[in-house]
Backbone of each chain as nested JSON, in Angstrom:
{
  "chains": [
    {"id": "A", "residues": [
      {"number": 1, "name": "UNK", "atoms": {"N": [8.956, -6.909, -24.13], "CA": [8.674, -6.656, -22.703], "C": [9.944, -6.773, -21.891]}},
      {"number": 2, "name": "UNK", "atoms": {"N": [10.559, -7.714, -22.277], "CA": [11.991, -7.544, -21.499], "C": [12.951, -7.061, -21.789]}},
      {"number": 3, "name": "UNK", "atoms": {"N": [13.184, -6.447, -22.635], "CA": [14.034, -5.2, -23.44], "C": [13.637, -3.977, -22.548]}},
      {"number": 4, "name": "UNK", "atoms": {"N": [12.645, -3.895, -22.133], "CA": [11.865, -2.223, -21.437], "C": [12.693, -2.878, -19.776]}},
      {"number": 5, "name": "UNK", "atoms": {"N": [12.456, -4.309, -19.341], "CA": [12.734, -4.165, -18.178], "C": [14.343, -4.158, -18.335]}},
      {"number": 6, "name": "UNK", "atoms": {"N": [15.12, -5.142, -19.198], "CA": [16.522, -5.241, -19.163], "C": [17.182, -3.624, -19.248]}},
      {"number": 7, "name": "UNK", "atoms": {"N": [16.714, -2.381, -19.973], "CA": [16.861, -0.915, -20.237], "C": [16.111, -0.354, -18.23]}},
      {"number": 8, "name": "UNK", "atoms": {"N": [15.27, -0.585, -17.41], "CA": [15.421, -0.137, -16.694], "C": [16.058, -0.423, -15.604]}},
      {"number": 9, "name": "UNK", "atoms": {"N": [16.504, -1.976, -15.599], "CA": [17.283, -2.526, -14.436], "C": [19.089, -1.915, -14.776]}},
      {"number": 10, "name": "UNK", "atoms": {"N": [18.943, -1.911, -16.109], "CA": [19.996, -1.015, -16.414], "C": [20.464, 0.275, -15.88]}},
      {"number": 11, "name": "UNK", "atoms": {"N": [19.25, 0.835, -16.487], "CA": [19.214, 2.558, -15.716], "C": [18.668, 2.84, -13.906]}},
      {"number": 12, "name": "UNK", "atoms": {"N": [19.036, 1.456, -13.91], "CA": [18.436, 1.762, -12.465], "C": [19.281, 2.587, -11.3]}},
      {"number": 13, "name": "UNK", "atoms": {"N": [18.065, 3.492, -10.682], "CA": [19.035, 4.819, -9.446], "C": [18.488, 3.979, -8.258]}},
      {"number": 14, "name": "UNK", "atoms": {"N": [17.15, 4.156, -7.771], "CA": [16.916, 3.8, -6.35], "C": [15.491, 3.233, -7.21]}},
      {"number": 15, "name": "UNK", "atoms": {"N": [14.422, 3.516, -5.311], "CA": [13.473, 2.262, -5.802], "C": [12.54, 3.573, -6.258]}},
      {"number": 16, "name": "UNK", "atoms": {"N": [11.243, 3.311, -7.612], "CA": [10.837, 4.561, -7.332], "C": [10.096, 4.991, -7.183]}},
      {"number": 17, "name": "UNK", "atoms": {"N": [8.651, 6.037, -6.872], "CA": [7.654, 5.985, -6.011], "C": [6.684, 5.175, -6.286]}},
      {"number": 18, "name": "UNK", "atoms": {"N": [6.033, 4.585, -5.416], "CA": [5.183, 3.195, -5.707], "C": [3.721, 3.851, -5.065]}},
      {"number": 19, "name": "UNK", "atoms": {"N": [2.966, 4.216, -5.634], "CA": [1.28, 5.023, -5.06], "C": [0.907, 3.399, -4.549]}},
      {"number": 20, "name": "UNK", "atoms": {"N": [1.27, 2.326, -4.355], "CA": [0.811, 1.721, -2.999], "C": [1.104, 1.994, -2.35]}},
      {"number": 21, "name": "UNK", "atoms": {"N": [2.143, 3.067, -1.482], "CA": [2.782, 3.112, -0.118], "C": [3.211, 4.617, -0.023]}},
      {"number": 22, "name": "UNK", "atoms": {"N": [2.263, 5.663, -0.155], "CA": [2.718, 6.15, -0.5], "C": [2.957, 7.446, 1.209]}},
      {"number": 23, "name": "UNK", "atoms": {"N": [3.006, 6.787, 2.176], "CA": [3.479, 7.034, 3.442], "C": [4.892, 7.15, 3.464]}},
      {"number": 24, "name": "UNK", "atoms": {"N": [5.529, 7.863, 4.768], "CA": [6.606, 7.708, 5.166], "C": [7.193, 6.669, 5.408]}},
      {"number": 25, "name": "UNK", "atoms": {"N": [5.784, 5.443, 6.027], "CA": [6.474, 4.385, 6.58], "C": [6.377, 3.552, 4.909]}},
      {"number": 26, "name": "UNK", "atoms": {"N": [7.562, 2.84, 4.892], "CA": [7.98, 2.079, 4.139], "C": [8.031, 0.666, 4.147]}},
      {"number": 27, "name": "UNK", "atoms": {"N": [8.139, 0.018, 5.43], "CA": [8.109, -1.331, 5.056], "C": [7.358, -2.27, 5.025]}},
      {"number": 28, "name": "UNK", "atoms": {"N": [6.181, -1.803, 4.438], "CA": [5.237, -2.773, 3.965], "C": [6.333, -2.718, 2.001]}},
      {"number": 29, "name": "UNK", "atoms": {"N": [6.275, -1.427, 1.715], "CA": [6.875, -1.651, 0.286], "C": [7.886, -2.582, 0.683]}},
      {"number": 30, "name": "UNK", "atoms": {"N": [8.966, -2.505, 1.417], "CA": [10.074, -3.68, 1.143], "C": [9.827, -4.696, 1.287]}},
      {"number": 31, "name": "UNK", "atoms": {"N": [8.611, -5.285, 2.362], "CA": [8.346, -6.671, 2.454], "C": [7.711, -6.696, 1.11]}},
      {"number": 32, "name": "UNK", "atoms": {"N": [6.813, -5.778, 0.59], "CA": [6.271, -6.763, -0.878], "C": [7.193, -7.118, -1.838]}},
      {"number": 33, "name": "UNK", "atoms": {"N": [8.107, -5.834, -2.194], "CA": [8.835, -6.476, -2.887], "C": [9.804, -7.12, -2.747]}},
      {"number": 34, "name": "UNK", "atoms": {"N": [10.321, -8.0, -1.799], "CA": [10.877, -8.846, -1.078], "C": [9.914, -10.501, -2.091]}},
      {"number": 35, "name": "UNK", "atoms": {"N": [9.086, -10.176, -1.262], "CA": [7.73, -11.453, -1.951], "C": [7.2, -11.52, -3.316]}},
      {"number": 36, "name": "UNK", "atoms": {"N": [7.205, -9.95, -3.589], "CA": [7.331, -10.184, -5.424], "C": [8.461, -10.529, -6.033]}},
      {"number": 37, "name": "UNK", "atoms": {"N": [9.591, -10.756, -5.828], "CA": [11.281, -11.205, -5.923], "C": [10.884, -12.637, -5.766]}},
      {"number": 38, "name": "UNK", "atoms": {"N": [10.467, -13.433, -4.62], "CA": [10.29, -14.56, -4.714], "C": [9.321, -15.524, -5.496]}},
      {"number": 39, "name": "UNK", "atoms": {"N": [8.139, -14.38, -5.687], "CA": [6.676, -15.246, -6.389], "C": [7.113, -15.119, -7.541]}},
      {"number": 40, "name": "UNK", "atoms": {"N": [7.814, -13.74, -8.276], "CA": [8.154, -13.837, -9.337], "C": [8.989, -14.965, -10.123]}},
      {"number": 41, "name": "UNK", "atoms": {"N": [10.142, -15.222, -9.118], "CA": [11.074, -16.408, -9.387], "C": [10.339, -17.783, -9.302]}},
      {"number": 42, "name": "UNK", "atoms": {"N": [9.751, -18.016, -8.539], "CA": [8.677, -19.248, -8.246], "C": [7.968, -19.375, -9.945]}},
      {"number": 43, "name": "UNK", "atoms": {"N": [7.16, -18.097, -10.124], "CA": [6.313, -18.095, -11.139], "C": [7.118, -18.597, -12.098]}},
      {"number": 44, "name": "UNK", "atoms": {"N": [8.16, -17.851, -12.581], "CA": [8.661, -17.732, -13.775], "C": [9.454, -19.123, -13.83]}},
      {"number": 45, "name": "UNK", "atoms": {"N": [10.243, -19.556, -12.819], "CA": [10.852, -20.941, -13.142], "C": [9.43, -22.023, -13.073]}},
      {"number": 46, "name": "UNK", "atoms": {"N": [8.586, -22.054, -13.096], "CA": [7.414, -23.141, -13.207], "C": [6.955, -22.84, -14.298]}},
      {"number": 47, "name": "UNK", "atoms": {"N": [7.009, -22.048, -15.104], "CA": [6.899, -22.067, -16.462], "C": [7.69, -22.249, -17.683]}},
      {"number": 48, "name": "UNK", "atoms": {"N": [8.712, -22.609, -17.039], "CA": [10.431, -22.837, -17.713], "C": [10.575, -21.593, -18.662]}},
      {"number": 49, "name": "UNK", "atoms": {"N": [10.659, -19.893, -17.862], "CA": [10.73, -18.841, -18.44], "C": [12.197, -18.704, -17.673]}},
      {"number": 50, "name": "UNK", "atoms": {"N": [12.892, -17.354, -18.661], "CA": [14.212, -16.665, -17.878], "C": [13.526, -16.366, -16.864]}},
      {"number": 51, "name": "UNK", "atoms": {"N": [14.26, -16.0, -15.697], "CA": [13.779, -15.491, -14.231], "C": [14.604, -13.929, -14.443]}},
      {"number": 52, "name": "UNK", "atoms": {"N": [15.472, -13.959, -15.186], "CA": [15.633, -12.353, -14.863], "C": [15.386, -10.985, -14.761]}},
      {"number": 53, "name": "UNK", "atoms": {"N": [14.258, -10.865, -15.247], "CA": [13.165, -9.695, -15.248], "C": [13.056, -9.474, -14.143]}},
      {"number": 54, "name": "UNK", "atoms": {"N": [12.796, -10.394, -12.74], "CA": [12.48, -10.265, -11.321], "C": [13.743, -9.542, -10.766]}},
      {"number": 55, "name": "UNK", "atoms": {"N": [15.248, -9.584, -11.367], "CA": [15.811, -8.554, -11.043], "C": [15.362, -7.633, -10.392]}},
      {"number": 56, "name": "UNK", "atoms": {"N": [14.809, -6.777, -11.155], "CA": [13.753, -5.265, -10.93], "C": [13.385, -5.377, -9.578]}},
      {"number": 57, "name": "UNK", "atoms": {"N": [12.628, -6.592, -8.729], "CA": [12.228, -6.354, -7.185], "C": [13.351, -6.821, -6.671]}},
      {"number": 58, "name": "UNK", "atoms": {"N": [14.415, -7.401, -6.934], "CA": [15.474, -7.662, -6.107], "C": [16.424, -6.307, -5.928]}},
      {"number": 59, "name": "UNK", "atoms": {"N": [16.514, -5.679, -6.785], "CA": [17.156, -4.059, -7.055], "C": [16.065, -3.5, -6.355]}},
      {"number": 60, "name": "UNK", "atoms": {"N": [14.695, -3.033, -6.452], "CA": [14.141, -2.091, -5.176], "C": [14.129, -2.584, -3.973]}},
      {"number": 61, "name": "UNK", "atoms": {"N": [14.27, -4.291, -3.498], "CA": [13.909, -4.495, -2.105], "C": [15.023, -4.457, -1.249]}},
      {"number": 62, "name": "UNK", "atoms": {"N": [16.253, -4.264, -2.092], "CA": [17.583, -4.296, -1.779], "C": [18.028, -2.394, -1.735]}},
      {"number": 63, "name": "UNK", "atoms": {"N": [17.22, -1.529, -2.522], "CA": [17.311, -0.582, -1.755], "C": [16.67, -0.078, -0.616]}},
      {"number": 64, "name": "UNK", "atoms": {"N": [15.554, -0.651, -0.441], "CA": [14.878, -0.029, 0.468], "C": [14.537, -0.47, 1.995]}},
      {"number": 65, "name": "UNK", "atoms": {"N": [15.021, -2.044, 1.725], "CA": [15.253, -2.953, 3.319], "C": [16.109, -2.792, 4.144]}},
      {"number": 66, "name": "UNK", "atoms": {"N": [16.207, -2.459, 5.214], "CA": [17.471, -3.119, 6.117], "C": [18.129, -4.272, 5.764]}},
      {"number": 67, "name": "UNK", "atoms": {"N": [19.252, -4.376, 5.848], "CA": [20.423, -5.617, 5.394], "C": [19.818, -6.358, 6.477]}},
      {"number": 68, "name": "UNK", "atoms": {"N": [19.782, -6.135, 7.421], "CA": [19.695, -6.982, 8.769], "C": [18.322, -7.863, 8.71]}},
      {"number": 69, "name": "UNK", "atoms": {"N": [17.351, -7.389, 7.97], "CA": [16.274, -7.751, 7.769], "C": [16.577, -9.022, 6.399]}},
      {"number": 70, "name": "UNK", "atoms": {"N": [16.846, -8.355, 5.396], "CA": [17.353, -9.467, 4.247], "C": [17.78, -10.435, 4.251]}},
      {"number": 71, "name": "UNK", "atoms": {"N": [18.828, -10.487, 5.15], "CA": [19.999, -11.552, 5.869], "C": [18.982, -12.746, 6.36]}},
      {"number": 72, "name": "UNK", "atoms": {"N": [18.086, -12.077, 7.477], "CA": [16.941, -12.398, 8.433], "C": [16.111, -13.293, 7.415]}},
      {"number": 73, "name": "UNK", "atoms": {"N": [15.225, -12.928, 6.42], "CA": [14.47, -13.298, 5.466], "C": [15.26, -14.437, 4.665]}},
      {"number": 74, "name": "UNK", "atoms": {"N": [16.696, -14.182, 4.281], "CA": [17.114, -15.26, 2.859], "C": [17.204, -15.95, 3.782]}},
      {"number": 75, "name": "UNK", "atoms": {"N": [17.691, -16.238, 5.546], "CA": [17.869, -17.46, 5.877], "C": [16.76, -17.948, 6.294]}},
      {"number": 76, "name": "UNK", "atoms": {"N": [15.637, -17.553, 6.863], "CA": [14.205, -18.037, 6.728], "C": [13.506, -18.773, 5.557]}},
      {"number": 77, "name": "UNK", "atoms": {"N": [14.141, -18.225, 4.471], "CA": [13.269, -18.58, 2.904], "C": [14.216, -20.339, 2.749]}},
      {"number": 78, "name": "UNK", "atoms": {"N": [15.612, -19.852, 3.047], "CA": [16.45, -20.954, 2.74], "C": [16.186, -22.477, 4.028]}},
      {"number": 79, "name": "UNK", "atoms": {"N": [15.63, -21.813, 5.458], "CA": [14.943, -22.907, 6.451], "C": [13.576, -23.492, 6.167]}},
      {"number": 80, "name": "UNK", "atoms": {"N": [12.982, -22.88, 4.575], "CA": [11.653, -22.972, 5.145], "C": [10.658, -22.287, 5.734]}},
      {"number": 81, "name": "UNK", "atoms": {"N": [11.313, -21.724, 6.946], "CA": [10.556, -21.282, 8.011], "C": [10.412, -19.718, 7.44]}},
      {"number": 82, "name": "UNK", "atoms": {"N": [9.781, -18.908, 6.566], "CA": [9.572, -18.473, 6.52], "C": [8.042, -17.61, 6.246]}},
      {"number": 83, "name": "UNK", "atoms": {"N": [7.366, -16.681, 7.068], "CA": [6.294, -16.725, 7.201], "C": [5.157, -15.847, 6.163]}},
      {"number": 84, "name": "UNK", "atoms": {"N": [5.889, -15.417, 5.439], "CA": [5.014, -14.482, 4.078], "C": [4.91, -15.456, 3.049]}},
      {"number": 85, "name": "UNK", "atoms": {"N": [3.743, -15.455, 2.365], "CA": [3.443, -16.245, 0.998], "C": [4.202, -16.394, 0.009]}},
      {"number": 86, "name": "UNK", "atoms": {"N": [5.246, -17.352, -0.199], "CA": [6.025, -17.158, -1.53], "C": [5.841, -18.665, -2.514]}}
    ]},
    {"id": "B", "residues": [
      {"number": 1, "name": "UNK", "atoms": {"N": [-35.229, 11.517, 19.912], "CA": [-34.426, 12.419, 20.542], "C": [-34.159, 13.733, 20.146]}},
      {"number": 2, "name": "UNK", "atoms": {"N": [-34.465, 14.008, 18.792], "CA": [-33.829, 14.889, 18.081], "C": [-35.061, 15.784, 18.397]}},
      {"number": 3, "name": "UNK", "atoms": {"N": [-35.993, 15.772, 18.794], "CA": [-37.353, 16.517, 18.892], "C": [-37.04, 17.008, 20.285]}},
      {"number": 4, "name": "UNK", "atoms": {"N": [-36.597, 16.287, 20.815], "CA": [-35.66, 16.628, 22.423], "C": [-34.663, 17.617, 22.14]}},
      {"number": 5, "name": "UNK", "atoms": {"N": [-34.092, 17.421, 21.729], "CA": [-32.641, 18.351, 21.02], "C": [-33.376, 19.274, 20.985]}},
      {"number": 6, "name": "UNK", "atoms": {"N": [-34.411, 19.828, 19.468], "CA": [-34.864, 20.667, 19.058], "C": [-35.908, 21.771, 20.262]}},
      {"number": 7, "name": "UNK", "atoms": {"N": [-36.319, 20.868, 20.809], "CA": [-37.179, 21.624, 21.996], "C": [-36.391, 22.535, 23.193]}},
      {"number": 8, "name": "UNK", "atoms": {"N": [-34.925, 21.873, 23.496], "CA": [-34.247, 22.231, 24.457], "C": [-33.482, 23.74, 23.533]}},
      {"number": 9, "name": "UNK", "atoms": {"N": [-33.367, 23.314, 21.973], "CA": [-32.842, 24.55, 21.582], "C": [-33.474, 25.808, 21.378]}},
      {"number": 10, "name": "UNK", "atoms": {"N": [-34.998, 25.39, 21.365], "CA": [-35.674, 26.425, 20.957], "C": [-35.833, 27.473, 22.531]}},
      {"number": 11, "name": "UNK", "atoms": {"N": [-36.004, 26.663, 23.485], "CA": [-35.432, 27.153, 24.862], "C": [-34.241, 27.825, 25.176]}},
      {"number": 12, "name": "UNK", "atoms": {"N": [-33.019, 27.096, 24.923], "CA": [-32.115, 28.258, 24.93], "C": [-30.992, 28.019, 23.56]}},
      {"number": 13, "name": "UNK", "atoms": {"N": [-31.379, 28.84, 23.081], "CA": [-30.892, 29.173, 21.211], "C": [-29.475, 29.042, 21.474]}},
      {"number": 14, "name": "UNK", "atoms": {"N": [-28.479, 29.469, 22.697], "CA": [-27.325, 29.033, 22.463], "C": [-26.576, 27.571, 22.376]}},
      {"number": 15, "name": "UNK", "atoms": {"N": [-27.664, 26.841, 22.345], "CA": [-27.394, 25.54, 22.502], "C": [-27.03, 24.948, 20.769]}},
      {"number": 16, "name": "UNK", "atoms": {"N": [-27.601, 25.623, 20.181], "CA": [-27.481, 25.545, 18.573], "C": [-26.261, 25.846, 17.927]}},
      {"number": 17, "name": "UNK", "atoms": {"N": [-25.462, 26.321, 18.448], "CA": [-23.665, 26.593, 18.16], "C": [-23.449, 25.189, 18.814]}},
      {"number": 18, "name": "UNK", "atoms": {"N": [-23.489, 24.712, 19.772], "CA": [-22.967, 23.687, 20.899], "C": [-23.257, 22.515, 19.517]}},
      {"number": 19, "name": "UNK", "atoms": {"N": [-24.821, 21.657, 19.359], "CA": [-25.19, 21.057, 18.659], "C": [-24.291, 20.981, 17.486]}},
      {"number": 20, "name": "UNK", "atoms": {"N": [-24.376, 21.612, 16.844], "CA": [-23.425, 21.98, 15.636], "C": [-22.25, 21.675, 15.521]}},
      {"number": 21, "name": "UNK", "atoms": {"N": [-22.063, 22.104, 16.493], "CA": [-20.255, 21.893, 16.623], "C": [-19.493, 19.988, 17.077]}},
      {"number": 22, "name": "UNK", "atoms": {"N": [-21.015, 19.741, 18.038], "CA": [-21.118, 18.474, 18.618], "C": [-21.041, 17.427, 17.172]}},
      {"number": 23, "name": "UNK", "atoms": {"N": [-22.18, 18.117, 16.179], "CA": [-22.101, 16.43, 15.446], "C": [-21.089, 16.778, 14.09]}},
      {"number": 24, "name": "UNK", "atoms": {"N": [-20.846, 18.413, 14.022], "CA": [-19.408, 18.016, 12.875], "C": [-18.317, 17.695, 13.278]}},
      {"number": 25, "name": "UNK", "atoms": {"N": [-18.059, 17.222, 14.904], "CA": [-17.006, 16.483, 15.16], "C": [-17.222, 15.342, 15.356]}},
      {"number": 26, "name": "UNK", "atoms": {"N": [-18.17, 14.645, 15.557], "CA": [-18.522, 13.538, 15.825], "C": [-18.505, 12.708, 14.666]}},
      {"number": 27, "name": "UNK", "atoms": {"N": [-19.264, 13.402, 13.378], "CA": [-19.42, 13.258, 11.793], "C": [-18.4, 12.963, 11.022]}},
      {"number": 28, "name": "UNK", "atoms": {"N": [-17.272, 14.155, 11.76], "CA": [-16.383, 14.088, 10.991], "C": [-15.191, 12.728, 11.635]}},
      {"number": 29, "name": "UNK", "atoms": {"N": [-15.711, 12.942, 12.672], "CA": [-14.27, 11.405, 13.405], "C": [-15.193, 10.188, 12.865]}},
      {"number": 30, "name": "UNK", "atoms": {"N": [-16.171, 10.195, 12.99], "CA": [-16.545, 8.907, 12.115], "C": [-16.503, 8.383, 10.627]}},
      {"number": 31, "name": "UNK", "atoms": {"N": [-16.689, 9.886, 9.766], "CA": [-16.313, 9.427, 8.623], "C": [-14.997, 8.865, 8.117]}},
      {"number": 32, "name": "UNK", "atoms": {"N": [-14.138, 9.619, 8.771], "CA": [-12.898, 9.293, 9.129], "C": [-12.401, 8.034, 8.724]}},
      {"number": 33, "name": "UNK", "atoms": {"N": [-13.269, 7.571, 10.178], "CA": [-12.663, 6.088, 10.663], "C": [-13.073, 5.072, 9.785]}},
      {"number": 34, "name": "UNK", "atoms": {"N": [-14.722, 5.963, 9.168], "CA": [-15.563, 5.029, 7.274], "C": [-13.951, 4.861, 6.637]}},
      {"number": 35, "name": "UNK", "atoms": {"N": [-13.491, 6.062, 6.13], "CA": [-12.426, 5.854, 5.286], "C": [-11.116, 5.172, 5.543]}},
      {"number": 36, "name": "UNK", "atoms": {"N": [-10.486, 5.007, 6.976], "CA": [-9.962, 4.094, 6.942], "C": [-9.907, 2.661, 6.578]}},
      {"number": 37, "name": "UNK", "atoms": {"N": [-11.565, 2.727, 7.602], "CA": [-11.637, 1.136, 7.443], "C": [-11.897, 0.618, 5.916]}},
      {"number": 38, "name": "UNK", "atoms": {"N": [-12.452, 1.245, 5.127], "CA": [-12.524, 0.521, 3.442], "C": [-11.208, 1.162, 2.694]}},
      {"number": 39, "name": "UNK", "atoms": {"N": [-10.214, 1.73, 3.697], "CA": [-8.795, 1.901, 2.812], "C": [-8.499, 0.785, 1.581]}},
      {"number": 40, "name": "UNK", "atoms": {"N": [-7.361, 0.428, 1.03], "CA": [-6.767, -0.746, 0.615], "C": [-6.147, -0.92, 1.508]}},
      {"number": 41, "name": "UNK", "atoms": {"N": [-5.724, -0.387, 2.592], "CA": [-4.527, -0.815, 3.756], "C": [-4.64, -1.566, 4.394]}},
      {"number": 42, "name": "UNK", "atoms": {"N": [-6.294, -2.002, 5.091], "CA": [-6.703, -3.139, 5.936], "C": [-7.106, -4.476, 5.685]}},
      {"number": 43, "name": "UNK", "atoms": {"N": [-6.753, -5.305, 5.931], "CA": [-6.654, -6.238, 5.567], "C": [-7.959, -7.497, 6.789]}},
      {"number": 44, "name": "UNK", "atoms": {"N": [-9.002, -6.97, 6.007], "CA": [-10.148, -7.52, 6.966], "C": [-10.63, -8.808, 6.607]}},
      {"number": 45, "name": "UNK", "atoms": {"N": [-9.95, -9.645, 5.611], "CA": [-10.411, -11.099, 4.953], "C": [-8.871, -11.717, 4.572]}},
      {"number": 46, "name": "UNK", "atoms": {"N": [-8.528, -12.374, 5.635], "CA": [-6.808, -12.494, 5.451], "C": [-6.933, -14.123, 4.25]}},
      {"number": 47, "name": "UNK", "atoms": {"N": [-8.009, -14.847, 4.472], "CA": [-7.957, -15.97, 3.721], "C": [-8.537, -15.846, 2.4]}},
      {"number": 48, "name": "UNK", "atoms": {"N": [-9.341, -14.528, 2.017], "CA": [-9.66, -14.103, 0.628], "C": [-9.075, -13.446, -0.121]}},
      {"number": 49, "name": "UNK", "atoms": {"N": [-9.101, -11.756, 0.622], "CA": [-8.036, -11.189, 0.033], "C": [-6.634, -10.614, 1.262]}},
      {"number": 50, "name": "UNK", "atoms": {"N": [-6.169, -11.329, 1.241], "CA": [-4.514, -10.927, 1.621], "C": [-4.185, -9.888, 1.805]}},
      {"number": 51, "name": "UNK", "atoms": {"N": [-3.925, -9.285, 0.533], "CA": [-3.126, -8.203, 0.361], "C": [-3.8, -7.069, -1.156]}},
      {"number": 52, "name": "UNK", "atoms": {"N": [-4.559, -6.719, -0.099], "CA": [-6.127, -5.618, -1.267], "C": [-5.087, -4.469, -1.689]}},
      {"number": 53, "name": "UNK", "atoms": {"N": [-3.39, -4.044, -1.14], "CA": [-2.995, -3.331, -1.684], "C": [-2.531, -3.881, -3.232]}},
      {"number": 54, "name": "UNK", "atoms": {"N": [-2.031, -4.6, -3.318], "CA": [-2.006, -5.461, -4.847], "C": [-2.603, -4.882, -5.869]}},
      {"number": 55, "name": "UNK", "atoms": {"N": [-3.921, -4.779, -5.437], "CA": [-5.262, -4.679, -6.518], "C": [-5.114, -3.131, -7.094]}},
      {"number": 56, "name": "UNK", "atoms": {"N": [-4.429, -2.389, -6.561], "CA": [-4.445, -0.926, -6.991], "C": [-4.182, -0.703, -8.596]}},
      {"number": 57, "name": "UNK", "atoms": {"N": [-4.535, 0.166, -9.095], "CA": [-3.824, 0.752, -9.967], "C": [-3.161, 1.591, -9.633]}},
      {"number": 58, "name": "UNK", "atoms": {"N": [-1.804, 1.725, -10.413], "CA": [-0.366, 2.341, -10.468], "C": [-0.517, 3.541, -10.008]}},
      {"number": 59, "name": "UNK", "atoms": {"N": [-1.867, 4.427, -10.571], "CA": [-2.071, 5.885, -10.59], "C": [-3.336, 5.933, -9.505]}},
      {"number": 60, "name": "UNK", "atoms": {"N": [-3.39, 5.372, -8.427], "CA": [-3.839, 5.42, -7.392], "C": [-3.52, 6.355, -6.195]}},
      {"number": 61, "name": "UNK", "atoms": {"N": [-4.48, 7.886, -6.045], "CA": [-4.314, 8.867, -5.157], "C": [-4.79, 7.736, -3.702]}},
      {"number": 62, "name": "UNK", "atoms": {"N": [-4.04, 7.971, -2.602], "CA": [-4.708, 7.911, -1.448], "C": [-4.632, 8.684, -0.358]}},
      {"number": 63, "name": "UNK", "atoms": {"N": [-3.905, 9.573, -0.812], "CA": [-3.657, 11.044, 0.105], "C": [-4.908, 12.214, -0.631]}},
      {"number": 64, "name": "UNK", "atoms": {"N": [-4.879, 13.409, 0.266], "CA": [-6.398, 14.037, -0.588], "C": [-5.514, 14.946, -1.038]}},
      {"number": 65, "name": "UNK", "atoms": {"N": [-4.193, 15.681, -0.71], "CA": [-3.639, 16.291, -1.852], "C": [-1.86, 16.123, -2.351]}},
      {"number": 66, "name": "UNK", "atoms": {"N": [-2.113, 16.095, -3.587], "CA": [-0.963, 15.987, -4.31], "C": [0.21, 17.261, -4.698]}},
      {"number": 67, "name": "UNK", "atoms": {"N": [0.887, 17.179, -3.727], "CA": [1.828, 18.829, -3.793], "C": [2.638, 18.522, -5.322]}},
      {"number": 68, "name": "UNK", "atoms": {"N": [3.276, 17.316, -5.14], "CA": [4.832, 16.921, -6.222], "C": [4.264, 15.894, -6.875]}},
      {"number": 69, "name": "UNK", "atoms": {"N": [4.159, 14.92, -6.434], "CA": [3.145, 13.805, -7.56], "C": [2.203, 13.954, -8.424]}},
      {"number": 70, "name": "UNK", "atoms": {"N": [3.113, 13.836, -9.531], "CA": [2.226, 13.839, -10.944], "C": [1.483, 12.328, -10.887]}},
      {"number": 71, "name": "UNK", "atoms": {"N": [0.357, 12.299, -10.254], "CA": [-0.554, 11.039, -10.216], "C": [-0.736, 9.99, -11.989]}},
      {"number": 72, "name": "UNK", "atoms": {"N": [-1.216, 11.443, -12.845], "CA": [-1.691, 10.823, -13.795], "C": [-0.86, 9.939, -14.444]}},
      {"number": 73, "name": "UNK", "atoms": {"N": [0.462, 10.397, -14.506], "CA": [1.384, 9.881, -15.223], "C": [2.535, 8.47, -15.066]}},
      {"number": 74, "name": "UNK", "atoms": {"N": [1.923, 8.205, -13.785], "CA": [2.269, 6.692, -12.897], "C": [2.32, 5.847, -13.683]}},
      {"number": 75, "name": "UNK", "atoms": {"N": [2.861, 4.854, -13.62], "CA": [2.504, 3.117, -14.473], "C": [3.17, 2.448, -13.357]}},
      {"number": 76, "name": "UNK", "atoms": {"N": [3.05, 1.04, -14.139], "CA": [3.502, -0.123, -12.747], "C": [5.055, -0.704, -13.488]}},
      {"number": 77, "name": "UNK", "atoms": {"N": [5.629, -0.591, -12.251], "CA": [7.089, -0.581, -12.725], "C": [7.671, -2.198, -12.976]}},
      {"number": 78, "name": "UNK", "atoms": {"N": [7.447, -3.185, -12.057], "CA": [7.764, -4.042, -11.836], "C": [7.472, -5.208, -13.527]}},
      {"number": 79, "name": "UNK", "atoms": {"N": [8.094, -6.329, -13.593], "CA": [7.813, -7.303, -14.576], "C": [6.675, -7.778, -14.079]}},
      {"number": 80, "name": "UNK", "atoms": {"N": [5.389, -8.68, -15.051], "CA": [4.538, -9.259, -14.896], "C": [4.423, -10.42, -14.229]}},
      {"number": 81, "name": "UNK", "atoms": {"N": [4.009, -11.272, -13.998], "CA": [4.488, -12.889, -13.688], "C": [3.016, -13.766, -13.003]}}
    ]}
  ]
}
């Protein structure tokens, strides 16, 4: 299973179509995968697993967010004060 | 009412284009608004389900037509966890 993801984070171009979102508007996709980046890491270090597979949402939420927004979010996640489920 | 309707049309028959026209717009803005509201998009039980887009499968149409998207052939991209 992580051979398929380590081969696509590899080959990775952009983020790529996701039939949850499949509108113009986009940032519901970047906030999820923003929060799947974090639940994933949450998940996976509470099970004393590698965390690097979650790569994969850190590579789409990083194409598809505003920087200004990211910036916004890691220092929220890093205060605490941040208001989406992670 | 509708016996009302029917009586006033049988009186003047052009009223039967009018009728017609009245409830397939009416029909149709309401079904409409049926299909929004049981989208996955709304989020009407924030302490049960959150986020009902989650629950999809990968190969999930929610547009009614597909010009470029090969639907069938979707999977879910992301790692498990």
């Amino acid at each position: 299973m992580s051979d398929a993801i380590e081969e696509k984070i590899k080959n990775y171009r952009t983020a790529p179509f996701d039939a949850r979102f499949p509108n113009t508007n986009q940032t519901r996709n970047c906030f999820q995968n923003y929060l799947d980046f974090h639940r994933c890491n949450n998940a996976l270090s509470a099970k004393g697993q590698d965390v690097s597979p979650c790569q994969w949402y850190q590579r789409v939420y990083k194409s598809l967010c505003p920087m200004s927004w990211v910036g916004k979010w890691d220092d929220q996640v890093a205060d605490g004060s941040f208001p989406g489920r992670v | 009412m509708f016996r009302l309707l029917a009586r006033q049309a049988k009186k003047n028959p052009g009223l039967i284009p009018q009728f017609f026209f009245i409830s397939l717009g009416l029909g149709g803005a309401s079904l409409y608004l049926v299909r929004l509201a049981v989208s996955p998009y709304v989020v009407w039980n924030k302490k049960n389900n959150p986020e009902p887009w989650s629950k999809l499968d990968p190969s999930y149409q929610y547009k009614f037509v597909a010009v470029t998207t090969d639907y069938k052939n979707l999977k879910k991209d992301g790692p498990d966890y």
